[in-house]
C-alpha positions in Angstrom: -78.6 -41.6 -49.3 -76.3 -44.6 -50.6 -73.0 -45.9 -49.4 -69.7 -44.6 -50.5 -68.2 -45.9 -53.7 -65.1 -43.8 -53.6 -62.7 -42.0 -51.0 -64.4 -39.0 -49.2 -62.9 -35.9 -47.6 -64.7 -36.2 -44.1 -62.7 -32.8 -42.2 -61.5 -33.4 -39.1 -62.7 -30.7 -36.3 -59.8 -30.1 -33.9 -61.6 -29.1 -30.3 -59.7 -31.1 -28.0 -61.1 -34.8 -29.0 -59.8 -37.3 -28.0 -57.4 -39.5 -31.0 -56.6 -43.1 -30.8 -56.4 -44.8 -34.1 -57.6 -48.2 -34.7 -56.7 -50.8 -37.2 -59.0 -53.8 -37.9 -58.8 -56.5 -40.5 -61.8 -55.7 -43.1 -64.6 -58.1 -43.6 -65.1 -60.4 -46.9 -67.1 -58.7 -49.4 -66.2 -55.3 -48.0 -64.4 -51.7 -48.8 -64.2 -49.4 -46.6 -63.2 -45.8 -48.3 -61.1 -42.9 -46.9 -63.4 -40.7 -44.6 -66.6 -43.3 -44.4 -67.6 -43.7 -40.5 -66.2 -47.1 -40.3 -67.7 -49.9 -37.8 -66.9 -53.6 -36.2 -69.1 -56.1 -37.3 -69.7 -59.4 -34.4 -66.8 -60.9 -35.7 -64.3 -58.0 -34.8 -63.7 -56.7 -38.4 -64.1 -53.4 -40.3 -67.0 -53.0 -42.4 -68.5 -49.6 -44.0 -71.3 -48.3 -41.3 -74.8 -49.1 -42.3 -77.8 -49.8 -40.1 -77.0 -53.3 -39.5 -77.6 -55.0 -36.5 -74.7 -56.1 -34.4 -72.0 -53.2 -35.5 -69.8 -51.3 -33.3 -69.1 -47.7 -34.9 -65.2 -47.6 -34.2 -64.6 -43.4 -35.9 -63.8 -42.6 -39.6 -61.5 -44.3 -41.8 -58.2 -42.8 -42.7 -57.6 -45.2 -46.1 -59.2 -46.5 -48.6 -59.0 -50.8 -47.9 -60.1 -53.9 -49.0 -61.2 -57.1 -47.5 -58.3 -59.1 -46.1 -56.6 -55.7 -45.1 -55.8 -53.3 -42.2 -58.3 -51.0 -42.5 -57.0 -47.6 -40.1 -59.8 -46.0 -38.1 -59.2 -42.8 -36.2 -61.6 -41.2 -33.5 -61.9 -37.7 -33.0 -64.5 -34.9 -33.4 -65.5 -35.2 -38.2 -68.0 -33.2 -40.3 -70.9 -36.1 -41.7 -73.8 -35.6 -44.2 -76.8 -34.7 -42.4 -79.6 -37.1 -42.5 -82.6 -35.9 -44.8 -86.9 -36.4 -44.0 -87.1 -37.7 -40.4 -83.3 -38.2 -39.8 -82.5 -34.6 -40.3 -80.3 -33.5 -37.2 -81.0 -29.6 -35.9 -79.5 -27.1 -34.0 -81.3 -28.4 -31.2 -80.0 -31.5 -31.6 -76.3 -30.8 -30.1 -76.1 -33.2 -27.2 -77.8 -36.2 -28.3 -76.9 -38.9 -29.8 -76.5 -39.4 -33.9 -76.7 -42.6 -35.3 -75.9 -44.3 -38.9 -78.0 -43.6 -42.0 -75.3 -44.9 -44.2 -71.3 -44.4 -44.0 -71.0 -40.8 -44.8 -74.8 -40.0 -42.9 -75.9 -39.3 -39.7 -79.1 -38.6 -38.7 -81.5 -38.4 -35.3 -83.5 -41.5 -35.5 -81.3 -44.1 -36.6 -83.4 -46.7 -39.1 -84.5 -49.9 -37.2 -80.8 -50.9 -35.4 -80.2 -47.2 -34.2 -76.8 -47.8 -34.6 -75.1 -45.0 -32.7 -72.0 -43.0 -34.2 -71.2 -40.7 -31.3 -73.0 -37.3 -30.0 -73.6 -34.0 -32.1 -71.4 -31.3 -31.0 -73.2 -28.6 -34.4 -75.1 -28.8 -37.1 -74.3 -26.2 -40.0 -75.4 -25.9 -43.7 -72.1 -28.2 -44.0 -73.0 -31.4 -42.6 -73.2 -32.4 -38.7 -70.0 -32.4 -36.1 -70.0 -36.0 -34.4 -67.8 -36.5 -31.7 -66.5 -40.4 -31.9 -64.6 -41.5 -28.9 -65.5 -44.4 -26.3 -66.9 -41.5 -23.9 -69.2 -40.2 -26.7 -69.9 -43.7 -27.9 -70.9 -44.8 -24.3 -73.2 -41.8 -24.1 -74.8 -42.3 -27.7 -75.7 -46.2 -26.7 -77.1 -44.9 -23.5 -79.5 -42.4 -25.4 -80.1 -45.5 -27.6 -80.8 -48.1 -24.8 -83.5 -45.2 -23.1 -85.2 -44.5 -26.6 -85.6 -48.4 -26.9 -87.3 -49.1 -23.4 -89.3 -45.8 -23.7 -90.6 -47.4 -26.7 -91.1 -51.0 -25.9 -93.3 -48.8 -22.6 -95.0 -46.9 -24.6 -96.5 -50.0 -26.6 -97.4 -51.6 -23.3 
């Protein structure tokens, strides 16, 4: 899949999530569209989410901003793309973490910075249910941290 290039109506799941909204300064050279799952880049400023390294998945954007700007990010429970091939998230999957395949995409194995975007809460022919809040975010990086060291073991 490709990034955004134009607002997107990412629906917000109402099961008791938790909402906070953020609002972070966009990076230079960036857009960040209406409903794209939004991240912090090192520097502390709101890029599109991509499988970069060094990006902190913040929720999903509420506007459609430009570099220089407030971008508004809101956490909660939202319906992404599913991830196609080997990032395709299942039924099964509900619990575990999902991480970035681009800024409207989850998926289960997360490219080579397994950035995580929060935990699956359903998968349905309409996309994948992502909780984003710090609790779900906290859990997502733990899965990520295990997967890595089970890796780096495994190669041992």
């Amino acid at each position: 899949m490709s990034a955004l290039t134009q607002a997107r109506n990412t629906a917000e799941l109402h099961v008791g999530a938790l909402h906070y909204n953020f609002e972070r300064e966009v990076a230079s050279g960036s857009t960040v569209y209406a409903g794209a799952i939004t991240a912090q880049n090192s520097s502390g400023k709101a890029v599109p989410a991509s499988d970069t390294a060094n990006l902190t998945v913040l929720g999903r954007a509420e506007g459609t901003v430009g570099e220089g700007k407030q971008a508004r990010i809101r956490t909660g429970v939202f319906l992404f793309d599913n991830g196609t091939s080997s990032e395709e998230l299942a039924a099964s999957d509900i619990g575990s973490a999902a991480y970035v395949v681009d800024d409207h995409t989850v998926g289960k194995v997360g490219g080579t910075n397994k950035i995580p975007v929060g935990i699956v809460i359903d998968v349905t022919a309409d996309g994948v249910a992502v909780e984003i809040t710090p609790n779900a975010l906290a859990a997502a990086e733990a899965q990520a941290a295990a997967a890595v060291n089970a890796a780096a073991i495994a190669a041992l």
